[in-house]
N, C-alpha and C positions, 0 to 999 in steps of 0.2 A: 222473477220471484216464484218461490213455488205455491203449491196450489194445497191448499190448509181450508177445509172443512169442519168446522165444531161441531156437530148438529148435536153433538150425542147428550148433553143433559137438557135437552127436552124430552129426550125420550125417559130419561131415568131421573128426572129432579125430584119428582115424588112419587109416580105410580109402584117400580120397582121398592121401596122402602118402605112404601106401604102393606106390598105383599111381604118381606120380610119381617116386619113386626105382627102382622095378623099371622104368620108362619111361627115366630117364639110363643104367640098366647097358645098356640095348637098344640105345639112340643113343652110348652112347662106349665101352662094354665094360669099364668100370671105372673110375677113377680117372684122370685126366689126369696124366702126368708123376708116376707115382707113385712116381718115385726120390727124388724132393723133399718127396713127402708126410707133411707132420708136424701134424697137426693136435694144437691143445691142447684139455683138458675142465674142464668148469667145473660144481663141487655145489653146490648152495644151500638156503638153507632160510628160509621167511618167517613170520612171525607176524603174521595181523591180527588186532584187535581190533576192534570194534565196538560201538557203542550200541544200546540198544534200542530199535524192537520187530526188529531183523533178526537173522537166524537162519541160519546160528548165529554168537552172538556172536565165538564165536573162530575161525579159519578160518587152520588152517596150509598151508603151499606148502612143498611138494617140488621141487626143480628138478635136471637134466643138462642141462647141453648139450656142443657140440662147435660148433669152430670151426679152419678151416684157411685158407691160401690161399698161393698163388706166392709163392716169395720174395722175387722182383722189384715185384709189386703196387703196392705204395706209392712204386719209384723211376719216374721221370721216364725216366730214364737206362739204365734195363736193358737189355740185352743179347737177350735173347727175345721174341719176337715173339708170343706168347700168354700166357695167364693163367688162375688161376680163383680160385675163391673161393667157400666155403659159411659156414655155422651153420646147427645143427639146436637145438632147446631144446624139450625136453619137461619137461612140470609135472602135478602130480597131488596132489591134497590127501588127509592121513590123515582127514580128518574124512568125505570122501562119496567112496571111489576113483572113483565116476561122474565127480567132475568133474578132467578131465584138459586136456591140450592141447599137438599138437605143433606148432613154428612153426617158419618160415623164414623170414628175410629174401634173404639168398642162397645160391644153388646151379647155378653158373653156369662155364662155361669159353669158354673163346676166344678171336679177337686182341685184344690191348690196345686202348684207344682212345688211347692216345699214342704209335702206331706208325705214323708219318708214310710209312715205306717204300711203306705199301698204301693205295690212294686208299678203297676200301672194305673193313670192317673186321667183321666178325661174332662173334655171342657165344651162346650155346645155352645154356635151360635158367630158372632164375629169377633177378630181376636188378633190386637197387630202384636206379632211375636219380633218385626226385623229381622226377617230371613237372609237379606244380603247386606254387608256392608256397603256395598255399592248403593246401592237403593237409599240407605240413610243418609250417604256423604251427599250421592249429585243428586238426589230426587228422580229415579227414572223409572218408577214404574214398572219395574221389570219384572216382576212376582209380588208384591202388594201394590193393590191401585193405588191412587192419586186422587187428592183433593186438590183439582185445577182449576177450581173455579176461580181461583185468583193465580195464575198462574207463574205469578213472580214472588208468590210466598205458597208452593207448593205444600201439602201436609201429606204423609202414610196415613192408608187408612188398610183394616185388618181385611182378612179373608175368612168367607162365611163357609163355615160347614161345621166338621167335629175333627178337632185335637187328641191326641194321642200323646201323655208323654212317659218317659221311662227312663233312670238313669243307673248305670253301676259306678263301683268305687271312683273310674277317672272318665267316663261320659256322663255325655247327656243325648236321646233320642229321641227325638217328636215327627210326629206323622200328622197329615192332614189329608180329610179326605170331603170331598162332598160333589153335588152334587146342583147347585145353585150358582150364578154367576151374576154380581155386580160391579160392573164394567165403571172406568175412573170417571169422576168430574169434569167437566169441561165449561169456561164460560161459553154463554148462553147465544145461538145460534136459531132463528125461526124463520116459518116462510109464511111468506105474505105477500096476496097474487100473483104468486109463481113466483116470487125472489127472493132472494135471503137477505136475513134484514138481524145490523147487530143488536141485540138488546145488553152487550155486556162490551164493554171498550174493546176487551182482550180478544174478543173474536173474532181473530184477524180473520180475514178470506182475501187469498191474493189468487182467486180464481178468475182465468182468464173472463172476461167481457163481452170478447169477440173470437171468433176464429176465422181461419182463411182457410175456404174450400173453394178449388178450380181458381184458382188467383181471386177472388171476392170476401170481401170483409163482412162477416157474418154475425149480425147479435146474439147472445147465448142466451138462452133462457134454461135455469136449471130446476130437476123436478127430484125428489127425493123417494127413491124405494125402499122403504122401512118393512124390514123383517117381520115375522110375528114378535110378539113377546116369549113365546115358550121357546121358539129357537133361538133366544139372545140368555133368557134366565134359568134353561135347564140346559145345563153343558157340563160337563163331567171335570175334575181336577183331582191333582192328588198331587202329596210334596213331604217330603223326606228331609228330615237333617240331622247330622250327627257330628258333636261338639265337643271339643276336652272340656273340662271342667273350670270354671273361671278363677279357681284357687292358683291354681298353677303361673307360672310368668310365662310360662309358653302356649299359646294356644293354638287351636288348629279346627278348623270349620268343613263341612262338605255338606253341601244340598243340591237334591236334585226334586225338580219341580218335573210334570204333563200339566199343565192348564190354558185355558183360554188367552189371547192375549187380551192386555186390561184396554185397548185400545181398538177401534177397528178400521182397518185401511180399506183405503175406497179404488174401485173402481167405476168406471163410467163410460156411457154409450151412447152417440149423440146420432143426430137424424136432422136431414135437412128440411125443412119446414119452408117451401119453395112459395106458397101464399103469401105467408109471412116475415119473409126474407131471413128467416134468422136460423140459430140451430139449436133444438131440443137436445139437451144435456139431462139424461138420468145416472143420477150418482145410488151405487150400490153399494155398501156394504160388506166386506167380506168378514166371516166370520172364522177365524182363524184358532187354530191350537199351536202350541209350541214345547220346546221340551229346553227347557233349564239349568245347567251345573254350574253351580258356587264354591268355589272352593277360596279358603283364608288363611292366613298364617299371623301372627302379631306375636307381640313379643312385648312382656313390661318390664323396664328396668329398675322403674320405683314406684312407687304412688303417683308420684306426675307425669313420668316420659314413659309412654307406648309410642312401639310403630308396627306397621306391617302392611299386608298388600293381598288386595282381589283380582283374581281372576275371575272373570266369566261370559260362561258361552252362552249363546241364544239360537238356537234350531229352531226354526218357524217352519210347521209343515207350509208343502208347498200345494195349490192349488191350481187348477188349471186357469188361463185367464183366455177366453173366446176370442174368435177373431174379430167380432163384433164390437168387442173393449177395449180400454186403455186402462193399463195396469201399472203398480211398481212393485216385479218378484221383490219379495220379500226372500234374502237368504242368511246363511248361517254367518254371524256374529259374532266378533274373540271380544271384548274388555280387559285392560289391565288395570289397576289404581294402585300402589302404592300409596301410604298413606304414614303423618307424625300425627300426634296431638300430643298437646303439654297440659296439662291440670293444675292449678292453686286452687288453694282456698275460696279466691273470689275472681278467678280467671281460667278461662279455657278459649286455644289457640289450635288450629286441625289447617293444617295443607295438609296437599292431595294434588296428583295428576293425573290424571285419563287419557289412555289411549283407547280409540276403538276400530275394529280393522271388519270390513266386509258386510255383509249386510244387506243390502241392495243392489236390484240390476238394473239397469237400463230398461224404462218402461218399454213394454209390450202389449201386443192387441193392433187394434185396426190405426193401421198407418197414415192415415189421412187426418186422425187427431192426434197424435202422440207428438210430443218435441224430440228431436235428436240432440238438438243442445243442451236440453235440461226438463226434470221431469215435470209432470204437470202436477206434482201432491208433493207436500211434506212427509219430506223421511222419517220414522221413529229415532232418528240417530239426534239427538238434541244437541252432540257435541261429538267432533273426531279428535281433536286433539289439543286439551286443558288443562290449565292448572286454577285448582279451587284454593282461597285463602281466606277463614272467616275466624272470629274470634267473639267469645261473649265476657265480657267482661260487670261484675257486678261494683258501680262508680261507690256505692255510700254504705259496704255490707255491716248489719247488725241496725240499721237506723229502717223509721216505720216505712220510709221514701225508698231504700234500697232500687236507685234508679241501676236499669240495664239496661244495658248498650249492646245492642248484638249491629256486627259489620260483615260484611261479605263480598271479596271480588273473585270476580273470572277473569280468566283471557282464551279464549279461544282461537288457538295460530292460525288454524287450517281457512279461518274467513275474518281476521285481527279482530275480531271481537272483545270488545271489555262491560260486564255488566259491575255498577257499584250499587251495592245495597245496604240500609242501614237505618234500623230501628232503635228506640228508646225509649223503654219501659219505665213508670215512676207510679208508685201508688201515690195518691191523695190521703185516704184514710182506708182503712183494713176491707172495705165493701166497691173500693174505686179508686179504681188505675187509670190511669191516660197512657197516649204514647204519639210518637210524629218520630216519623222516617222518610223515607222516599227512595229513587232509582233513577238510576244516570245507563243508557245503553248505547250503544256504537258496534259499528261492523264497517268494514271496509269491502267483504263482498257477502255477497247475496246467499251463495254455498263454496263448501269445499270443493278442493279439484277434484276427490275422489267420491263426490258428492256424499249428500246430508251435511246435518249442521247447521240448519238454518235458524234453530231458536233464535236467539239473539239478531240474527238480520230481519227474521218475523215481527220480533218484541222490540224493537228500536225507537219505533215512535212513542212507545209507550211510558217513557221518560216521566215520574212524576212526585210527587209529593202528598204523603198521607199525615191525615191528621184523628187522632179515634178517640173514644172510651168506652169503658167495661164497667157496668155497675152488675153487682154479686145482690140477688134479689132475695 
C-alpha cells in the first residue's frame, strides 16, 4: 500500500485563515458597503457511519457557516459598479475535537465583471473563478485547492490574491496574481508521543510500521519537520486565461498557471536508533512550484446537449532529493478528458473520461529505505484511467420539498476500481433541509501498473452511510 501522510490541516485549520482575515481588515478596513451587509448562518450536524476495521465507526460533524454578498451580485443589470461576496464554514467533530476545519470558497470584493463601463476591472481577496474544466468534473486540485476535509465530497475553494479582468467583443481575459499561499484541506492527521494518531477516519496512513535494515525488522517511529510558516504562506503565483465568449456555441479556453502546488509531497530520512531497536523516520515536506496549461474546446448544440474535452499539462519543477532521502520525482504530466453533459429543466447528466499519462518516477534517495516494487508515498495521480458518471436530478420541482438526488460513479481500470456515491437533499421548511446518502468503494489492486492511482484502493474501507441537517439561523 503506499505511504499517504495528511498532516497538513493541522498546520493550516486555523492559524493560516486567521492571518488572512486580519490581512482583508488591513487592505479594506472592514466590510465593504457595510450598509448592505446582511449576511445569513447556517448549523449543521452530520452523522457518519462506517464499516469496519475503520475507526471510529461513528464519526459526528458539527458544522457554522456564514455566508453574505452584494445585493446586486446575481443581477446582470445592477446599478453599482462593485461587489463582494464571502462564506466562511467551520466543522469540528464531538468524537476527536482535534479534528476540525475552516474553509473558504469566497472572500472577495471589487468591480463586477459585468460592468462594461470600465475596460479593466479588479477584484481583491479569494475568489473561485473554475479555471479548469478538469478541476470541476474530477475534483483534483490542480490550480484551485481543495476542501479535503471530507474527502469523498470534495469542494473547489478560490485563490487568494488580486484578479484582473478584461474583455473585447469575442473574449474574455483574466489575470491572477499574488503573492500569498493556502495550501488544500486535508482530514486531520496529529502527533502524539512521537506517533501519528487519526483524529479524522479519512486519514488514511498506510505508512510502513517497520522496516528491514541488514536482514532485521525494525520499528519506525516517525517525527515531523514542519517548515516555517512564511516559507509555506509567502510564495509567489500568477495565472492567465483567455476565453471565447459564452454566447457563441463554440467555445474555446486556454490557461496557463506558475504557482505553488496546492499539496506538498514528502520526503523522508531515517536513522537507525541502535538503543532502541527501531528507526527514526523524519518526514519533510517539500515545497514545490509548477507550471500549468489548460486548454478547452466544447461545443453547444442546444440549450441541453454540450460536449467537449480538456487537455492538461502539469510541469512540476524539479528538485534535488539527497542521497540521505527517499523521494518520489515528481515529473511532467499530460491529462485528457472528454466530456457530454445534457441539461432539463429539472435534470442534469455529465460523463466524462480521463486519461492521465507520466507523472512520476521511481522513488529515489538512500537505497536502504526506498522499495523497488512500489513507492513508499501516495501519488498526486488520484486516477490513470476513468470514467466519471453522475447525474442531479430534481425528484418534486416547484413543491416546498423539492427533494434532490445527486448520484455518482467511477471506475477506475488501471486498479478495477468502482466508487458509488449518492446523496438526497429535501427541505422540511424554507430554514431546514436534511439529507442521507452514503459510498460503496472497491479496488482490486492496490496501484496502477504504471503506478499512482491509488485513491480509491486508499478510500476503500471507507464505505459508509450519512445522515445530516442544515438549519438557516
Amino acid at each position: 500500500m503506499a505511504f499517504c501522510i495528511n498532516f497538513r490541516h493541522r498546520l493550516f485549520g486555523g492559524s493560516s485563515f486567521e492571518f488572512f482575515l486580519i490581512l482583508w481588515g488591513l487592505l479594506f478596513g472592514g466590510s465593504p458597503d457595510s450598509h448592505a451587509f446582511s449576511p445569513s448562518f447556517q448549523a449543521g450536524f452530520e452523522s457518519q457511519i462506517h464499516h469496519s476495521p475503520v475507526e471510529p465507526l461513528y464519526f459526528p460533524v458539527l458544522s457554522l457557516g456564514m455566508t453574505f454578498q452584494s445585493p446586486e451580485f446575481e443581477s446582470a443589470a445592477g446599478s453599482s459598479d462593485t461587489e463582494y461576496r464571502g462564506d466562511l464554514l467551520f466543522r469540528i467533530s464531538p468524537a476527536d475535537l482535534r479534528a476540525f476545519a475552516i474553509t473558504s470558497k469566497n472572500l472577495f470584493w471589487g468591480d463586477r465583471d459585468r460592468n462594461s463601463s470600465t475596460p479593466l476591472r479588479f477584484t481583491f481577496g479569494r475568489r473561485l473563478i473554475g479555471w479548469s474544466k478538469l478541476d470541476t468534473l474530477w475534483s483534483l486540485g490542480m490550480i484551485e485547492p481543495l476542501d479535503q476535509w471530507d474527502r469523498l465530497r470534495p469542494t473547489l475553494q478560490g485563490l487568494t490574491g488580486v484578479f484582473a479582468y478584461t474583455e473585447t467583443e469575442k473574449f474574455n481575459f483574466r489575470l491572477f496574481l499574488s503573492g500569498i499561499f493556502l495550501p488544500e484541506i486535508t482530514p486531520n492527521v496529529v502527533l502524539e508521543n512521537q506517533q501519528f494518531v487519526r483524529a479524522h477516519p479519512q486519514a488514511i496512513t498506510s505508512a510502513p510500521q517497520t522496516f528491514t535494515l541488514l536482514d532485521q525488522s525494525l520499528r519506525a517511529n516517525y517525527y515531523l519537520n514542519i517548515p516555517s510558516l512564511s516559507s509555506i504562506l509567502f510564495r509567489p503565483a500568477f495565472s492567465f486565461s483567455m476565453e471565447t465568449k459564452r454566447e457563441l456555441p463554440i467555445s474555446a479556453k486556454f490557461v496557463y498557471g506558475y504557482m505553488p502546488l496546492n499539496y506538498f509531497p514528502i520526503a523522508l530520512q531515517g536513522y537507525t536508533n541502535i538503543s532502541l531497536n527501531e528507526v527514526e523516520v523524519i518526514l519533510r515536506p517539500r515545497l514545490l512550484h509548477h507550471h500549468v496549461y489548460n486548454g478547452e474546446l466544447s461545443y453547444r448544440f442546444d440549450d441541453h446537449l454540450s460536449a467537449g474535452g480538456v487537455a492538461f499539462v502539469d510541469q512540476p519543477e524539479r528538485d534535488t532529493i539527497p542521497d540521505t532521502e527517499v523521494a518520489t520525482p515528481l515529473l511532467v504530466s499530460t491529462s485528457w478528458s472528454p466530456w457530454v453533459e445534457y441539461k432539463a429543466a429539472s435534470f442534469t447528466a455529465t460523463l466524462s473520461h480521463l486519461w492521465v499519462f507520466g507523472g512520476l518516477g521511481a522513488d529515489a534517495g538512500d537505497p536502504t529505505l526506498r522499495s523497488d516494487e512500489a513507492s513508499r508515498f501516495s501519488s498526486r495521480m488520484l486516477y490513470r484511467n476513468a470514467t466519471l458518471f453522475q447525474i442531479k436530478k430534481h425528484l418534486m420541482p416547484g413543491t416546498p420539498a423539492d427533494p434532490v438526488l445527486f448520484f455518482k460513479y467511477i471506475h477506475e481500470y488501471s486498479i478495477k476500481g468502482d466508487w458509488f456515491a449518492m446523496d438526497l437533499h429535501a427541505s422540511i421548511r424554507n430554514d431546514l433541509r436534511v439529507f442521507a446518502g452514503g459510498d460503496i468503494l472497491s479496488s482490486y489492486r492496490d496501484v496502477s501498473p504504471d503506478r499512482g492511482a491509488e485513491f480509491l484502493a486508499d478510500m476503500r474501507p471507507l464505505g459508509r452511510v450519512r445522515l445530516g441537517v442544515t438549519y438557516e439561523l
